[in-house]
VMD Tcl script that draws the C-alpha trace (Angstrom):
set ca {
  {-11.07 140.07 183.18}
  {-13.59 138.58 185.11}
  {-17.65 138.72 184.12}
  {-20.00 141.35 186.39}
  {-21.41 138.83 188.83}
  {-24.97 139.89 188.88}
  {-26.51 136.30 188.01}
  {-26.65 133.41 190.52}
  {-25.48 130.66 188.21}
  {-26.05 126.98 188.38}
  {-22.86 125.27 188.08}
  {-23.52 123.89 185.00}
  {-22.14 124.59 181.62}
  {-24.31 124.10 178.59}
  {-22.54 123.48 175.23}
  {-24.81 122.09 172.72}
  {-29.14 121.91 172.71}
  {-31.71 120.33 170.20}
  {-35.30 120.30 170.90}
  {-36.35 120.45 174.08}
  {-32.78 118.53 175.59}
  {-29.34 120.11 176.61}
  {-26.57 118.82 177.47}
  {-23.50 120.11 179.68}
  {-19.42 120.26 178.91}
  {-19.54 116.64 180.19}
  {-22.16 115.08 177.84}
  {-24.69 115.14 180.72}
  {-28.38 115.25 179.02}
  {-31.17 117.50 180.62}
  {-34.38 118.05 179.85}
  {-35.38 121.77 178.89}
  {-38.72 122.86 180.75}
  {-37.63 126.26 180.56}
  {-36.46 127.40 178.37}
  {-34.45 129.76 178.84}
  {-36.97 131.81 180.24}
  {-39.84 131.35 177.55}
  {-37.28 131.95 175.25}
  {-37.06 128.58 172.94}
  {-40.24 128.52 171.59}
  {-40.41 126.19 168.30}
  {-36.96 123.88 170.04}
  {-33.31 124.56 170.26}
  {-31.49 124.37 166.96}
  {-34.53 123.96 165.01}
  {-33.02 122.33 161.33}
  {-35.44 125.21 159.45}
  {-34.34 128.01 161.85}
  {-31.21 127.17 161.55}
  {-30.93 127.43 157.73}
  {-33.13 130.63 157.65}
  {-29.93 132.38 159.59}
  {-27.36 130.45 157.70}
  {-28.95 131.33 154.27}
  {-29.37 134.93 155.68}
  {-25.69 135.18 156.31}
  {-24.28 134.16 153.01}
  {-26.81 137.56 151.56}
  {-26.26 140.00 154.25}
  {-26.29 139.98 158.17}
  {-26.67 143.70 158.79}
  {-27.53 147.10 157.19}
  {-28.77 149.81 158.88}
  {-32.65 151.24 158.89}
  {-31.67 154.00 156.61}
  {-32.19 151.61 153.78}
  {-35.27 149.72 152.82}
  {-34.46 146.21 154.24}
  {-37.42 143.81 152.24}
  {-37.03 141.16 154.80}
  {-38.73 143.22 157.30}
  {-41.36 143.48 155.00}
  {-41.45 139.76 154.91}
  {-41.59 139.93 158.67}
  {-44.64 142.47 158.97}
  {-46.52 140.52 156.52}
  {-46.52 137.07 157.91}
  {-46.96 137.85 161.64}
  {-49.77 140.20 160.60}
  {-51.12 136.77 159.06}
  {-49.93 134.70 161.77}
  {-51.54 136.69 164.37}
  {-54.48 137.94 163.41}
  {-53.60 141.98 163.51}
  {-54.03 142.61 159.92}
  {-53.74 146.64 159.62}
  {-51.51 146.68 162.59}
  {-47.94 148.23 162.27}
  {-44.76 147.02 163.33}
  {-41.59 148.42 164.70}
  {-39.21 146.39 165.23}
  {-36.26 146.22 168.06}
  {-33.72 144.04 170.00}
  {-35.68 142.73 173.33}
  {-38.96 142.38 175.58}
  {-37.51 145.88 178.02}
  {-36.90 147.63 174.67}
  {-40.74 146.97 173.57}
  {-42.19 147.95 176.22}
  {-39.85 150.97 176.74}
  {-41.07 151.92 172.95}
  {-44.90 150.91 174.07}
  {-44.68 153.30 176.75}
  {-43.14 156.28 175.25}
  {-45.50 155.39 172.25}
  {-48.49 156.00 174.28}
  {-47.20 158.88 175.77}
  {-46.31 160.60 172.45}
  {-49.70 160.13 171.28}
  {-51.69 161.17 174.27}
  {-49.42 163.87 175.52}
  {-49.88 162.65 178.67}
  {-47.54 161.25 181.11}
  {-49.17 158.93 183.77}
  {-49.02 154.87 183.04}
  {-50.82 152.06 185.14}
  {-48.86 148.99 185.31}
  {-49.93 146.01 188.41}
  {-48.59 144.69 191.19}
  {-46.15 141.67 190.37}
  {-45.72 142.85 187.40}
  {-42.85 142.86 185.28}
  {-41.62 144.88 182.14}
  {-37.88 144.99 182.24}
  {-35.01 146.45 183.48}
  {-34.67 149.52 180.68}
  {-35.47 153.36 182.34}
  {-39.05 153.59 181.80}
  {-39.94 149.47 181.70}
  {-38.13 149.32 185.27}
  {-40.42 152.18 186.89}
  {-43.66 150.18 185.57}
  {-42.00 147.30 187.23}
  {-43.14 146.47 190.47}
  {-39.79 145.20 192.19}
  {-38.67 148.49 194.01}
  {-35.09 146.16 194.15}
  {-34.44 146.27 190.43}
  {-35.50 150.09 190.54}
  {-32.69 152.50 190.61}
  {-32.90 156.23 191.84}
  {-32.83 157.64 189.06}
  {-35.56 155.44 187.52}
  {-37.78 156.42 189.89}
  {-40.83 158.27 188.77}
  {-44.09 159.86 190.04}
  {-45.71 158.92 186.66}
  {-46.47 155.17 187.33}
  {-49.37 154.35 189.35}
  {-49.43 150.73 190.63}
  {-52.96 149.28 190.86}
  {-53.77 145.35 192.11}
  {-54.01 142.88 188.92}
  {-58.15 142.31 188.39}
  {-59.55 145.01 190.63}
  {-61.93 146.29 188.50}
  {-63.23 148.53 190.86}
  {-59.75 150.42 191.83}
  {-59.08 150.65 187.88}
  {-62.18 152.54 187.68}
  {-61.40 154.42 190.56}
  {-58.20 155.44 189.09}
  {-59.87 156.48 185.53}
  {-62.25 158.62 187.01}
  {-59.66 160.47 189.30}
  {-57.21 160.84 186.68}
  {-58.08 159.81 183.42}
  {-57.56 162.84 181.67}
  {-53.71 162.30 182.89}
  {-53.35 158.56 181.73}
  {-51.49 157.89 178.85}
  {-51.86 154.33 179.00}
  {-52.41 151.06 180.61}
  {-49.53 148.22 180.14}
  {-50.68 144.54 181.39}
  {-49.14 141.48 180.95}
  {-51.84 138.80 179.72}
  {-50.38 136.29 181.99}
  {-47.64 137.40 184.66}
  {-44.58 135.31 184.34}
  {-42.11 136.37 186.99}
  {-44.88 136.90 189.60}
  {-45.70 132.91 189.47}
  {-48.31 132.51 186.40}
  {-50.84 135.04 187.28}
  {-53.31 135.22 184.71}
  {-55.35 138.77 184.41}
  {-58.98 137.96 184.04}
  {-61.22 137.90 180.74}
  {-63.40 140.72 182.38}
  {-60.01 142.40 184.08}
  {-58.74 142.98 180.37}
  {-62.03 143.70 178.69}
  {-62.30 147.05 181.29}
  {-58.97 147.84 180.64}
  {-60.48 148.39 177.24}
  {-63.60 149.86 177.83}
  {-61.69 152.64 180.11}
  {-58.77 153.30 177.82}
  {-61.57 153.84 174.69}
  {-63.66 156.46 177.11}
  {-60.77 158.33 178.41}
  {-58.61 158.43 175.16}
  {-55.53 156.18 176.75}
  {-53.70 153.54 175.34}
  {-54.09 149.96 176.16}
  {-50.67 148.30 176.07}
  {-50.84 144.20 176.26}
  {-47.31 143.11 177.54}
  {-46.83 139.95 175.59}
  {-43.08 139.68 175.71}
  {-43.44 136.26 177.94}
  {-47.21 135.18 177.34}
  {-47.30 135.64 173.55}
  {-46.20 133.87 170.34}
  {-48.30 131.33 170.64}
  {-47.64 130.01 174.31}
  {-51.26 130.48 176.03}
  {-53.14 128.16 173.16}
  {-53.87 131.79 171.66}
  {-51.28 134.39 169.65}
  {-51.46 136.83 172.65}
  {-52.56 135.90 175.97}
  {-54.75 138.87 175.82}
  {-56.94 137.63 172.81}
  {-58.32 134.74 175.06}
  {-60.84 138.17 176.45}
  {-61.59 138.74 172.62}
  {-60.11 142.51 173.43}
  {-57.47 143.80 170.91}
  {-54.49 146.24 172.40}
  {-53.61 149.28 171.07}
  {-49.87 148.16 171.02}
  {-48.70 144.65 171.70}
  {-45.27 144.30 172.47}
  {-43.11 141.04 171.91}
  {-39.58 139.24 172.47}
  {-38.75 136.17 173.97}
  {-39.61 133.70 171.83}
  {-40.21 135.79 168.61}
  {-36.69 134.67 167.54}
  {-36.22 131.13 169.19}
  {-33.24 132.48 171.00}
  {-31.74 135.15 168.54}
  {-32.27 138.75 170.03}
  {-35.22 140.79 168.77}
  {-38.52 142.36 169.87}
  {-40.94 144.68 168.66}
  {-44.08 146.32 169.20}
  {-47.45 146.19 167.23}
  {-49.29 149.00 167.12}
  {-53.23 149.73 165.89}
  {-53.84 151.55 162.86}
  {-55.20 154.49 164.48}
  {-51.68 155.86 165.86}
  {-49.44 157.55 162.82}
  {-45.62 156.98 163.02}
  {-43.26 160.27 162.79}
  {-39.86 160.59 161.61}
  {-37.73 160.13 164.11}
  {-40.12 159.24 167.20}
  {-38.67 155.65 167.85}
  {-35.77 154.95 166.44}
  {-32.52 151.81 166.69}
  {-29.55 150.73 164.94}
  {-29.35 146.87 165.49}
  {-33.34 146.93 165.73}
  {-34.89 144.97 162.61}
  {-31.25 143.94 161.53}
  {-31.39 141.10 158.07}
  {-30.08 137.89 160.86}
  {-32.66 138.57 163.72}
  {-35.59 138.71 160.55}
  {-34.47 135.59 159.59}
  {-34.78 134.19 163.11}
  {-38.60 135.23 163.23}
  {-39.63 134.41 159.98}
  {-38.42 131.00 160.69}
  {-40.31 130.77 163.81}
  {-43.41 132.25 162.53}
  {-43.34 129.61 159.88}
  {-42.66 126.36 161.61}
  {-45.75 127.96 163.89}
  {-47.94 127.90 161.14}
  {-46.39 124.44 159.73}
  {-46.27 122.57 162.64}
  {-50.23 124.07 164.12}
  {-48.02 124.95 167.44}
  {-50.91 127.57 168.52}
  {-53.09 124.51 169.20}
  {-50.01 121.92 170.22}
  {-49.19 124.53 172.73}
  {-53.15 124.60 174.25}
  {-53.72 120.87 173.58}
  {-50.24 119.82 175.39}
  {-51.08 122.43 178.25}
  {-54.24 121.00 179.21}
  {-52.66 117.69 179.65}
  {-49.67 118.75 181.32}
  {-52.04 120.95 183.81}
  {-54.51 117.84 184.12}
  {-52.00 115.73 185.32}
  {-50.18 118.34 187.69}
  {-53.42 118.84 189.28}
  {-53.13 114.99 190.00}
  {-50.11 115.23 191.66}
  {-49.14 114.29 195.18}
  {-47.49 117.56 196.72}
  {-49.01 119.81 193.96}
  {-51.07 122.00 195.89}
  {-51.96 125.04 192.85}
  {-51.89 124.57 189.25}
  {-52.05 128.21 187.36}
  {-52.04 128.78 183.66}
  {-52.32 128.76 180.10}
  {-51.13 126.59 177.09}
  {-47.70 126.14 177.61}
  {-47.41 129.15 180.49}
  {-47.92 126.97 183.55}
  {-47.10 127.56 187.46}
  {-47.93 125.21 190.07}
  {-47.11 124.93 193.42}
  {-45.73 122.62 195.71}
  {-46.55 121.78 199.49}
  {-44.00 122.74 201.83}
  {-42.38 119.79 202.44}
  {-41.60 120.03 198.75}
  {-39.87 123.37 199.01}
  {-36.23 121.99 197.15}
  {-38.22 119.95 194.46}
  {-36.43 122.74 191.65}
  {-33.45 121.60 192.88}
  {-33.94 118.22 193.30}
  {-35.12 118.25 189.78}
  {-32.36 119.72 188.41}
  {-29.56 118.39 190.30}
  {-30.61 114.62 190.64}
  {-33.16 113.94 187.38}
  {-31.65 116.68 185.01}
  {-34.53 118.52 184.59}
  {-34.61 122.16 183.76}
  {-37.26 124.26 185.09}
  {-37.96 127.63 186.39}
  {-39.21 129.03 189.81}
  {-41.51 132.36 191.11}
  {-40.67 133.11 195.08}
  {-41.62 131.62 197.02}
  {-42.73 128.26 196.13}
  {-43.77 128.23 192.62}
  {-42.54 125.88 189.37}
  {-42.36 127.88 186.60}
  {-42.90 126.00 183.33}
  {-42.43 127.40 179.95}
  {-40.73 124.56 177.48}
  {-40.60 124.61 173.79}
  {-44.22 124.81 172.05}
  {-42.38 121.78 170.24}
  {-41.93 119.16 172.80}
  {-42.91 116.11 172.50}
  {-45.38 114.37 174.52}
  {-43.18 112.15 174.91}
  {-40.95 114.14 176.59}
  {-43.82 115.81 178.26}
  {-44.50 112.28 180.05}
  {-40.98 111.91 181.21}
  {-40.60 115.00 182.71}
  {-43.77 114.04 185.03}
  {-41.95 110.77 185.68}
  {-39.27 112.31 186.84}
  {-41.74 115.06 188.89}
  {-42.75 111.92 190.31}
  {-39.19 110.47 191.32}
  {-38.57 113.68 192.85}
  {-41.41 113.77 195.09}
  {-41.17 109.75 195.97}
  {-37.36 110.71 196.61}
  {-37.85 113.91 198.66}
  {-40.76 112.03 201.07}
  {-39.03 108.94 200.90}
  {-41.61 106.65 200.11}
  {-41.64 104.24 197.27}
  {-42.69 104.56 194.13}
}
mol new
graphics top color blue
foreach p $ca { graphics top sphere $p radius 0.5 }
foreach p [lrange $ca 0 end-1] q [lrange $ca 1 end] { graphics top cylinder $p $q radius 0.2 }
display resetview
């Protein structure tokens, strides 16, 4: 049987990972600037992640949520701590697309409306309702399509209002991502997110911060969004909530009551992916990675905006885009295939950046040597 060929693969296979290095069937080492999509967030294999799951495993890996399960308890507790939503509520599920598929039909349960405004570039997922507040018409199947989602530009103040006071009464929510990741780093402004707020309060809609990429921790802040000292209705969250083990979930204000039977999952919540986040929330809080993460960014930014070939640097914390001259245009490649460097990219010409909150400066400092010998090698001067 072969595998659905839907992913354009490097031709490289990774076998083992610690910190912010992988390395390939071969014993090749690379360095991780990626990864895996904003995934790794406190370093592959972490020792205390690691025995969270392992410890979990010898009690109990799964039991469904028709039980009271006290490490999800555990869960609610500390990330209420850990990010600053105290009275907040959390349901828990299996990925970013499933949050914001729960976000959406949250807001639309307790509205009883049925129009969402999402942005251009943006991107929510690839579930039914999270694809049709995706802007990427290619990833959009017909029968995902929908006359409910209106697509306004990202920090246009003026055609958000515009749209509010045509339709307000019809809006069930608003769903923004604090920083866009797959559009190249876009970052909504401070003033963009605080009239999000202001209009969702006056019309009675929901404002839903996307922080499935930009939260936990990466922009130098919990959420992205509380850079604009706004608070969401309903955050949602993934990625690198569990350091690589699958699970998401969806914080949600005090002000909306939960019904039987309104969301609902099976694997959602499950003992093992607990386990996963609790570790991660702690070695957060140990290890002061909210402030490593903005601290780290800075310099990182600082000296990409140094760089020859670097024309844009765009970003937050440990979210950072920048991109290159054209002359530069195979630099991911170049990267990756002759310096073993792992990063990401945003068409057409953007470096996506998004390594473990963990790394090292160290490591932080070879990776721009190696930017370096990349450049030196693709212009072919010396060093």
């Amino acid at each position: 049987m072969s595998l659905f060929n839907v992913y354009p693969l490097n031709p490289i296979a990774i076998t083992k990972a610690s910190g912010s290095r992988v390395w390939d069937e071969k014993g090749q080492e690379y360095l991780d600037m990626y990864g895996g999509h904003a995934v790794i967030s406190i370093g592959h294999t972490n020792p205390h992640w690691v025995k969270r799951i392992e410890d979990q495993l010898h009690a109990i890996a799964f039991y469904s949520n028709s039980v009271i399960l006290p490490i999800q308890t555990q869960l609610a507790d500390l990330l209420n701590e850990v990010s600053g939503k105290k009275d907040y509520q959390l349901f828990l599920c299996n990925s970013g697309a499933e949050a914001n598929e729960n976000a959406l039909k949250l807001a639309s349960f307790h509205t009883g409306r049925k129009k969402i405004v999402a942005f251009k570039k943006s991107f929510h997922g690839r579930t039914s309702l999270a694809v049709a507040a995706t802007d990427n018409p290619s990833i959009v199947a017909p029968v995902n399509e929908t006359n409910n989602i209106i697509f306004l530009p990202l920090n246009d103040i003026a055609a958000l209002e515009n749209c509010f006071k045509e339709q307000g009464d019809q809006i069930a929510g608003v769903i923004v991502e604090g920083i866009q990741g797959v559009a190249g780093i876009y970052e909504a402004s401070d003033a963009f997110l605080q009239s999000i707020r202001s209009l969702c309060d006056t019309h009675g809609a929901l404002y839903i911060a996307d922080s499935v990429q930009c939260g936990y921790a990466r922009s130098g802040q919990f959420f992205a969004h509380d850079h604009a000292g706004v608070h969401a209705d309903i955050y949602s969250m993934a990625k690198g909530m569990g350091n690589g083990f699958p699970i998401g979930g969806i914080l949600i204000a005090p002000h909306i009551p939960p019904k039987f039977g309104m969301l609902g999952t099976t694997f959602g919540g499950n003992p093992l992916a607990c386990a996963a986040a609790l570790a991660v929330l702690e070695v957060i809080q140990q290890e002061n990675l909210i402030s490593a993460a903005e601290e780290k960014g800075k310099y990182l930014m600082e000296a990409l905006q140094q760089t020859k070939g670097v024309k844009v640097v765009r970003g937050r914390g440990l979210m950072i885009g920048f991109e290159m001259e054209e002359a530069f245009a195979d630099i991911r490649k170049v990267l990756l295939n002759d310096f073993k460097v792992f990063t990401g990219e945003a068409k057409p010409n953007v470096i996506r950046l998004l390594p473990s909150l963990a790394i090292s400066m160290e490591d932080i400092q070879l990776f721009l040597e190696r930017l370096n010998q990349a450049i030196h090698q693709i212009s072919k001067t010396p060093l």
